[in-house]
VMD Tcl script that builds the backbone (N, CA, C; Angstrom):
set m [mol new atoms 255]
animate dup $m
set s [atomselect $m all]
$s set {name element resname resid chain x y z} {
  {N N UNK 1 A 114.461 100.248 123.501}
  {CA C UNK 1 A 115.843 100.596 123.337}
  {C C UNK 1 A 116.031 101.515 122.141}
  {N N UNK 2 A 115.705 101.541 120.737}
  {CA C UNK 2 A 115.037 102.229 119.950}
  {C C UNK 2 A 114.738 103.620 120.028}
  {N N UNK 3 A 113.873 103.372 121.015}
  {CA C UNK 3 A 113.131 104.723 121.484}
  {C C UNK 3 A 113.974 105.442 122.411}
  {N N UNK 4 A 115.463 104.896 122.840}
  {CA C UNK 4 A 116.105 105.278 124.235}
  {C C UNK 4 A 117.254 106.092 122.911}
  {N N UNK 5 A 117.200 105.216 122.090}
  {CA C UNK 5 A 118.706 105.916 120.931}
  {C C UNK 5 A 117.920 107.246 120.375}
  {N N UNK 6 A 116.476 107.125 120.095}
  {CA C UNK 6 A 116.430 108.424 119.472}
  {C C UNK 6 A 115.920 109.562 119.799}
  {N N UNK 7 A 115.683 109.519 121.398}
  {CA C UNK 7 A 116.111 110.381 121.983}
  {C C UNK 7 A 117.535 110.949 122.222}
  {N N UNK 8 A 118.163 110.696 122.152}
  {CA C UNK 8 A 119.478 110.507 122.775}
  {C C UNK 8 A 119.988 111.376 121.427}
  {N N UNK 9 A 119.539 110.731 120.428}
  {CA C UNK 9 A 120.033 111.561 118.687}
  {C C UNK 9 A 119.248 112.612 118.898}
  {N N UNK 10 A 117.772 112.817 119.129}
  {CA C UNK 10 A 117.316 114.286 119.071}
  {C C UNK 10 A 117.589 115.145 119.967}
  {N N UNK 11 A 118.652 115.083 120.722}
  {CA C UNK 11 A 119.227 115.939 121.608}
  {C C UNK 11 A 120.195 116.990 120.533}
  {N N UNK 12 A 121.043 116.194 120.353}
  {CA C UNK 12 A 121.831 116.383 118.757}
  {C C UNK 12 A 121.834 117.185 117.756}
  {N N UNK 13 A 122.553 118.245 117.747}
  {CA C UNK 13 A 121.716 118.913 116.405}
  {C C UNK 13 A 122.953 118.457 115.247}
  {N N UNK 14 A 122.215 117.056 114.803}
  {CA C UNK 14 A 122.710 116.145 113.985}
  {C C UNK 14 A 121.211 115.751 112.768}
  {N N UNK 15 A 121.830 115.549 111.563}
  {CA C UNK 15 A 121.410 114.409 110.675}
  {C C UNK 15 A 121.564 113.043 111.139}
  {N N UNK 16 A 120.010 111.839 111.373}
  {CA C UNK 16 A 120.569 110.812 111.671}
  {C C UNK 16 A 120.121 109.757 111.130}
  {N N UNK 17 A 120.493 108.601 110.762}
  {CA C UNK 17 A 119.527 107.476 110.576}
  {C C UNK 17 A 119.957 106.084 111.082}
  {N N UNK 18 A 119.013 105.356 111.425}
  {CA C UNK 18 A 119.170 104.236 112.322}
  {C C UNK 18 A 118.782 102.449 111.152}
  {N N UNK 19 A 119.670 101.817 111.500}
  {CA C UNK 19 A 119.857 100.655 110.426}
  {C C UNK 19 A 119.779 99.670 111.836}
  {N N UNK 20 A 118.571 99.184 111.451}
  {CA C UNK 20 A 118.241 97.995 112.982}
  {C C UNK 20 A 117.999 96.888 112.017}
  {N N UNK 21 A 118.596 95.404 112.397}
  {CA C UNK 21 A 118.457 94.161 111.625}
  {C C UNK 21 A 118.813 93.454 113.221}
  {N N UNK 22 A 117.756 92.319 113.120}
  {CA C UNK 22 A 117.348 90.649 113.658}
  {C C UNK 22 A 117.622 89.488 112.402}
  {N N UNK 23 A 117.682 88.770 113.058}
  {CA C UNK 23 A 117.900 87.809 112.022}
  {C C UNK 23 A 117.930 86.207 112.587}
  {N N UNK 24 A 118.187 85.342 111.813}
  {CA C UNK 24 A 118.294 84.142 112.299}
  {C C UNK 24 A 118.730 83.417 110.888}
  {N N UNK 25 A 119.630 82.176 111.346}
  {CA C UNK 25 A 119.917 81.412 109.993}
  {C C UNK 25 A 120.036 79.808 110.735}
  {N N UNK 26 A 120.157 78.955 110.226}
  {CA C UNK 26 A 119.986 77.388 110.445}
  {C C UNK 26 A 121.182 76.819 109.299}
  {N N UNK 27 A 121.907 75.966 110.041}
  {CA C UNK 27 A 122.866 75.054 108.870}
  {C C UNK 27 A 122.370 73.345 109.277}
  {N N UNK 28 A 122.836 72.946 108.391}
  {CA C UNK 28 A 122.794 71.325 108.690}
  {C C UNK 28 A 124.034 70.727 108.018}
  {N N UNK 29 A 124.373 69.862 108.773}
  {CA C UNK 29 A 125.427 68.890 108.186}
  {C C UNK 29 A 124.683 67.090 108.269}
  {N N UNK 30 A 124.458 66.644 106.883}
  {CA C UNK 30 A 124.257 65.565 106.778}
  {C C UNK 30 A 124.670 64.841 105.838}
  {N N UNK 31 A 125.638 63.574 106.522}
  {CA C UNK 31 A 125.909 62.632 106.000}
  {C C UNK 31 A 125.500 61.158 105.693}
  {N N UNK 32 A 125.557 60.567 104.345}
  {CA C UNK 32 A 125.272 59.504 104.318}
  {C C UNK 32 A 123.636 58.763 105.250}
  {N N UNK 33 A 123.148 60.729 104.454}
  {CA C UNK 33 A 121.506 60.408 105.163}
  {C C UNK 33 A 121.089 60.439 106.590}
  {N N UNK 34 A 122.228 60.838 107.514}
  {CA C UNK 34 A 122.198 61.465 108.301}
  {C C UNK 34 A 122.826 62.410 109.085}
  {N N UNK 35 A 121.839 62.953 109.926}
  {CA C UNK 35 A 122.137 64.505 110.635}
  {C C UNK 35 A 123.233 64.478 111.382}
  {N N UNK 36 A 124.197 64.989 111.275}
  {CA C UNK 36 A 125.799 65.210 111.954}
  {C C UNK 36 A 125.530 66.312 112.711}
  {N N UNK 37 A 124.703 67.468 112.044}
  {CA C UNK 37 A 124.900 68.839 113.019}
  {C C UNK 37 A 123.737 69.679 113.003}
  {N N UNK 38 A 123.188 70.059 113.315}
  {CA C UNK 38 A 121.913 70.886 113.151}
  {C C UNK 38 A 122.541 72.353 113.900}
  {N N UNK 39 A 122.904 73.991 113.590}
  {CA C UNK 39 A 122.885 74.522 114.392}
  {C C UNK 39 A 121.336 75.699 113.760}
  {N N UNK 40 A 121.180 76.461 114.988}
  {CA C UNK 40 A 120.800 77.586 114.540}
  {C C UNK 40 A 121.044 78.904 114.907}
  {N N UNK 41 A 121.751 79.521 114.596}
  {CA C UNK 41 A 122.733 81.210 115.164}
  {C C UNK 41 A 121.276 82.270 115.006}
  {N N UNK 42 A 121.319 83.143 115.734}
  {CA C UNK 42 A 120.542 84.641 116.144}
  {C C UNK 42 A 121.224 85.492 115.834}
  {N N UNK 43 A 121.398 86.574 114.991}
  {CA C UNK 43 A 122.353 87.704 115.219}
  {C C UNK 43 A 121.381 89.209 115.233}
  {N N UNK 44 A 121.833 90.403 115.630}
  {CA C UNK 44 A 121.374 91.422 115.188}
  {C C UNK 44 A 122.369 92.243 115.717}
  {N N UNK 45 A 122.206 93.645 115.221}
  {CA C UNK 45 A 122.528 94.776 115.441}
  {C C UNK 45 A 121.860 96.212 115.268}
  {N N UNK 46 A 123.101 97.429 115.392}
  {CA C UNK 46 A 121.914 98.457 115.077}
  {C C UNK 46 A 123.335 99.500 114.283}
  {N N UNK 47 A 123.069 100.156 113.109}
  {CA C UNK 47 A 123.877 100.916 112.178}
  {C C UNK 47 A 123.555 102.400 112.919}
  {N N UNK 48 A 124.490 103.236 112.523}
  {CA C UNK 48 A 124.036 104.640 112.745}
  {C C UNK 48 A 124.683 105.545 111.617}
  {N N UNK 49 A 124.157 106.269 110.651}
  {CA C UNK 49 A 124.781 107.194 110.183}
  {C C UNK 49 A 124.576 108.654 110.543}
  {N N UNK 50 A 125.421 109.699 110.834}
  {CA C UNK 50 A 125.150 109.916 111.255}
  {C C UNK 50 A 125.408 111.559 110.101}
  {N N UNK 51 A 125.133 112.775 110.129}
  {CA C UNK 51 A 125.689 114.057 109.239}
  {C C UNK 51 A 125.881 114.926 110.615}
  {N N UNK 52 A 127.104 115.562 110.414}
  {CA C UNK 52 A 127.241 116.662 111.194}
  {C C UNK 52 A 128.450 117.856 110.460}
  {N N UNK 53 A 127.941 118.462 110.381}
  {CA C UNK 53 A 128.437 120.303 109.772}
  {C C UNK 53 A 128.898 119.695 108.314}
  {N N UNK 54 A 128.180 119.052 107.028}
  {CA C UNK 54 A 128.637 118.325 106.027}
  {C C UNK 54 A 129.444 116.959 105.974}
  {N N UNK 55 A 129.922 116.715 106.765}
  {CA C UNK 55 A 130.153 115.141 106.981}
  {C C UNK 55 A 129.511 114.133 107.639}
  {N N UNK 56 A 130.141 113.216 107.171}
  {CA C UNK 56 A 128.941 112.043 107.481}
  {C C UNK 56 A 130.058 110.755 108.606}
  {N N UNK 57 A 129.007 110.276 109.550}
  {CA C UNK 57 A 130.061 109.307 110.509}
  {C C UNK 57 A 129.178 107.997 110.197}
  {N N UNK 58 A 130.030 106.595 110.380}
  {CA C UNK 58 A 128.890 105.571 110.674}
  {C C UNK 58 A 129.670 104.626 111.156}
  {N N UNK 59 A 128.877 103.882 112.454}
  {CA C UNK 59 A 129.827 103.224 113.323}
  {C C UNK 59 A 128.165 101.676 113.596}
  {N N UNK 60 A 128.469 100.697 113.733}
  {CA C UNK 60 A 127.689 99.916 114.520}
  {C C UNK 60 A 128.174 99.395 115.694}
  {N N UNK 61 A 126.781 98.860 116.570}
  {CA C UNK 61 A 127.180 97.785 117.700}
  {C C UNK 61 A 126.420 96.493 117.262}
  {N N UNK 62 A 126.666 95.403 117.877}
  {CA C UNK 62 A 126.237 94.313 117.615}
  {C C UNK 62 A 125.299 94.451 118.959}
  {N N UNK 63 A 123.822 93.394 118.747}
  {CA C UNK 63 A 123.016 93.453 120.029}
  {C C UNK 63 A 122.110 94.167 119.797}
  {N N UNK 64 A 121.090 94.047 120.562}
  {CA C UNK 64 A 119.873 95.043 120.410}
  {C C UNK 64 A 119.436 95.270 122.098}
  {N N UNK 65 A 120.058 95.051 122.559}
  {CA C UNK 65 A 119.677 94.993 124.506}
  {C C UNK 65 A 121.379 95.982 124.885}
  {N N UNK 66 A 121.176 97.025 124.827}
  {CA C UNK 66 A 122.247 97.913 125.565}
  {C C UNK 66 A 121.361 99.286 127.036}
  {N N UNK 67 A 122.567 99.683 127.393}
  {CA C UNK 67 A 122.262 100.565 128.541}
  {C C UNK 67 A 122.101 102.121 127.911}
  {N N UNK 68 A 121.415 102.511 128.154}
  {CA C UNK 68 A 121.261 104.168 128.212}
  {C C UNK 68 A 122.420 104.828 127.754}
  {N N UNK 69 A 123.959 104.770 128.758}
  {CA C UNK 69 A 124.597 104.951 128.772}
  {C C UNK 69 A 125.848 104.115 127.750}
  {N N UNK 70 A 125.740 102.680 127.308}
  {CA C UNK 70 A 126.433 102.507 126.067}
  {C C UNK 70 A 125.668 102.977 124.402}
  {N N UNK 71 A 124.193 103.521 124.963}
  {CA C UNK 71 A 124.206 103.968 123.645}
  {C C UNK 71 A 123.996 105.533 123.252}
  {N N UNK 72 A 124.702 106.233 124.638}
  {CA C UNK 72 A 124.746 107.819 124.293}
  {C C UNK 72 A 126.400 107.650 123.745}
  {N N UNK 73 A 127.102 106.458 124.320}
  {CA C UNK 73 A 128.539 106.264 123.935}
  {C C UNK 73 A 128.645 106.179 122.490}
  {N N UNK 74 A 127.815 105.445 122.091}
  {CA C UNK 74 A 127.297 104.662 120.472}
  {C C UNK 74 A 127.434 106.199 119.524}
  {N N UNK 75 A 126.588 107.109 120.179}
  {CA C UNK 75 A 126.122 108.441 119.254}
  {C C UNK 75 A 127.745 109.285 119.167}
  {N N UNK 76 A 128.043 109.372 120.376}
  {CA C UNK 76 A 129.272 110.495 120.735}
  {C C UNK 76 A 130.240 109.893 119.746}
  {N N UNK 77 A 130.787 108.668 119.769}
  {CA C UNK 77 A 131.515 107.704 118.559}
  {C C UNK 77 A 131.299 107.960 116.866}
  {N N UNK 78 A 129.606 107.901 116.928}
  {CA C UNK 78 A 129.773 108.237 115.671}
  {C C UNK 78 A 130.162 109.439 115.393}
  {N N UNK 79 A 129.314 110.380 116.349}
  {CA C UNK 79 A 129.397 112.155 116.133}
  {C C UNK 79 A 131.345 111.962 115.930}
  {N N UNK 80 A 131.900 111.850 116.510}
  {CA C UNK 80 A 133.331 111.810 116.594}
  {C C UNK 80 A 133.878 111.289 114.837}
  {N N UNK 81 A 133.607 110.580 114.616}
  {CA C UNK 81 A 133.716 109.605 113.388}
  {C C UNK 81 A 133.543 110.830 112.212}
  {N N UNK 82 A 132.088 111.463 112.242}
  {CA C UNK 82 A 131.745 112.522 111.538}
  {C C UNK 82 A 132.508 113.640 111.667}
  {N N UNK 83 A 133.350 114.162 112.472}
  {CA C UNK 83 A 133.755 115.177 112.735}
  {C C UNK 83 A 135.479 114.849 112.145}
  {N N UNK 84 A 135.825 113.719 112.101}
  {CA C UNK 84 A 137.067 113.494 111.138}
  {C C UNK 84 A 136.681 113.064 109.599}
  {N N UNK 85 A 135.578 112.928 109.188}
  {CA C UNK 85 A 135.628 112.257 108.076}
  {C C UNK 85 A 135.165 113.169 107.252}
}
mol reanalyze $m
mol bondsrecalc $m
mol representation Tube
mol addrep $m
């Protein structure tokens, strides 16, 4: 998927860089020595900054499993972002 975004950026005649994070965290709730809650959450995403004609755009999605097509959406968003900012 990675490899699907940066193609998609080297089409682009853009400045780009890609901010990819996985992760995982664990809580516990215990009372009176025992376990009330155990969870454990997954998160990730992927950052984009992006430069176009001296400005700079940056937009994320959450997820790391998208389509071809939500992540040429992903680029055009930021490019857009860059082009007002």
């Amino acid at each position: 998927m990675i490899d699907e975004l940066i193609k998609i950026l080297n089409r682009e005649n853009i400045e780009w860089e890609i901010y990819w994070e996985v992760g995982r965290g664990s809580s516990f709730k215990i009372e009176k020595c025992e376990l009330e809650r155990a969870q454990r959450k997954y998160h990730s995403g992927i950052g984009l900054r992006v430069g176009y004609k001296g400005k700079q755009g940056f937009s994320y999605i959450t997820g790391i499993n998208h389509s071809k097509e939500d992540l040429e959406r992903f680029v055009k968003k930021t490019m857009k972002l860059a082009k007002v900012g």
